[in-house]
Residue, then its C-alpha position, 0 to 999 in steps of 0.5 A: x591446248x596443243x595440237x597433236x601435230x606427232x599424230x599426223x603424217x608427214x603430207x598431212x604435216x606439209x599441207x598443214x604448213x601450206x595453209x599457215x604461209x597462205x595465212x602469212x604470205x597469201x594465196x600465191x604460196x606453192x604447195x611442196x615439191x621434191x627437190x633434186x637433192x630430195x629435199x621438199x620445200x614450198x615457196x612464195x614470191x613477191x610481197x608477203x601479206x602480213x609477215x613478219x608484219x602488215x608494214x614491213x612485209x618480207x619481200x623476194x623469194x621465199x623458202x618454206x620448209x617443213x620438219x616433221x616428227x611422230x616423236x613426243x616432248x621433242x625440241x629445236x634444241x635436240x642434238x639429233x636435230x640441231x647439234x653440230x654433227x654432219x647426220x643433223x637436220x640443221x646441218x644437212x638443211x644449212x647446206x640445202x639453204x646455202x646452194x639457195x642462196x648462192x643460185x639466188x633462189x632464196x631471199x627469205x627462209x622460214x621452217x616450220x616443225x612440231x618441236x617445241x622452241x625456246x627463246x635462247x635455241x630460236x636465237x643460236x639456230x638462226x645465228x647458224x643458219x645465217x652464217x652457214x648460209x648467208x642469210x640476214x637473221x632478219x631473214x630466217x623465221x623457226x616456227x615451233x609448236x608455240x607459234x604453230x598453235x597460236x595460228x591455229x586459235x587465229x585461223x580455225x580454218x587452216x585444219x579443214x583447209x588442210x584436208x586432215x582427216x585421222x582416217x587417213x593418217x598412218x597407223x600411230x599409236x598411244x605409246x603410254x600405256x605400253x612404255x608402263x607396262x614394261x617400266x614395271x617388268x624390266x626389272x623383273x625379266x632382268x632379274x630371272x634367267x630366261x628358259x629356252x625351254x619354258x613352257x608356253x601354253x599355245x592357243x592356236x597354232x603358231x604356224x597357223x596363226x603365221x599362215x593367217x597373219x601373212x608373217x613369212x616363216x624365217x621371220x617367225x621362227x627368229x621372233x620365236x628364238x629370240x623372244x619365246x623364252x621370256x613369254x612365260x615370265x612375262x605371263x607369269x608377272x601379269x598374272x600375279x594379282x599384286x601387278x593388277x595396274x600393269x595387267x590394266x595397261x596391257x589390256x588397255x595397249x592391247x586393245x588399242x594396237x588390235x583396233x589401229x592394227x585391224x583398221x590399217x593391215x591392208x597398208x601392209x603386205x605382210x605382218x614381219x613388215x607391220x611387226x618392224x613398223x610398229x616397233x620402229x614407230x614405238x622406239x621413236x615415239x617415246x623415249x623410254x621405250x626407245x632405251x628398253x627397244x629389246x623389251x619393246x620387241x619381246x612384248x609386242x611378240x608375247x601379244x602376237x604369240x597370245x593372240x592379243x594383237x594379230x587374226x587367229x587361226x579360228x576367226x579366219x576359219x568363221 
């Protein structure tokens, strides 16, 4: 069984890798640090214990490097992540690994990310990353889920080792049921016309409930033009007794975003930046709502302006 490795953080990712190399390379691995060209690697010297083997062990100076995404289902493969562009992971960290090489400070190069990595895609990456860089392929080491999780069987104490506790990871979300949910809606919403006036029952004062939250008044009174119209169509087709399974899913998001939300709002300083966050978390977590991203924006205001996710006026008067 994989690891959830999206739902860590990306310093709770860093020492995870830290304590794969101790395994690999031994205890000489330095932890992360910030490099001046703000890239973050960790690094090893000398003769590795026992990689790639025990009898021909990697030796010089060794460059670890960590990639981490909150996103699903992602690959080595992905354009964004290895495509030939300049904005590409790869071809941004190429350049970082070749001013290593030619400063002398890498002999050895190995890259650890939560992405899952075929054979074919292993090969054309660490063909680049020679060339760009100058490193012998028997040099240059991708280390995907795959390999990531066989570790982890190996060594059942890298995770306690690596201090990871969900407690103190950022706020993440499960972005299924509410990718579902608005699946199911799209069409509909798509097929009515929005009604700037339509008429949406109040249960608290939305300014009170703006006080309550900490949501700034400019950013409340845009979330209300831009997505107030579509409130009572999205009540209206969850109200529908044959839509019983998407009302399920809602109340299933709903209560998970209210829980994560309530145990993770002193991270945030007001709600217009919770609000931004959770939509840019739930646009990178899962492709389909990454292409619904105004729909994405519309359900979680119609949960805040429901009461469904936030404080209310009335629990912060108890």
């Amino acid at each position: 069984m994989a690891y959830p490795y999206e739902d860590l953080d990306d310093s709770q990712f860093e020492r995870l890798v830290v304590q794969c190399s101790r395994k690999l390379f031994g205890a000489g691995v330095q932890s992360f640090s910030t490099g001046p060209d703000g890239g973050r690697d960790a690094r090893f010297e000398g003769a590795a214990e026992r990689f790639p083997s025990a009898a021909s062990p990697w030796t010089g100076i060794t460059v670890i490097q960590a990639k981490h995404t909150n996103a699903m289902n992602v690959h080595y493969s992905d354009p964004d992540f290895s495509g030939e562009t300049k904005s590409s992971v790869l071809t941004e960290e190429i350049i970082r690994i070749k001013k290593l090489a030619d400063d002398s400070e890498v002999s050895n190069y190995i890259l650890f990310s939560n992405r899952r990595l075929g054979a074919n895609a292993s090969a054309s990456i660490v063909k680049r990353i020679s060339e760009g860089s100058g490193l012998e392929r028997k040099s240059i080491f991708l280390a995907g889920v795959e390999y990531l999780n066989d570790l982890l069987r190996e060594f059942v104490d890298i995770i306690s080792l690596a201090r990871i506790d969900p407690i103190d990871g950022p706020l993440l979300l499960s972005s299924y049921d509410l990718a579902e949910v608005i699946l199911a809606i799209r069409d509909g919403l798509s097929a009515a016309s929005a009604s700037s006036d339509a008429h949406v029952v109040e249960r608290v004062s939305y300014e009170s409930k703006n006080k309550v939250n900490n949501m700034s008044a400019d950013f409340a009174g845009r979330l209300r033009k831009l997505y107030l119209p579509y409130s009572m169509q999205i009540g209206n087709f969850l109200a529908d007794p044959g839509n019983a399974e998407a009302l399920r899913q809602y109340e299933g998001a709903v209560e998970e975003f209210q829980l994560k939300i309530v145990s993770k709002r002193r991270n945030y300083q007001t709600f217009d930046e919770l609000f931004n966050y959770l939509v840019d978390f739930l646009l990178k977590r899962d492709a389909v709502l990454a292409r619904n991203a105004r729909l994405v924006r519309t359900m979680l205001f119609y949960m805040y302006w429901h009461c469904d996710i936030g404080e209310s006026a009335d629990a912060a008067t108890q």
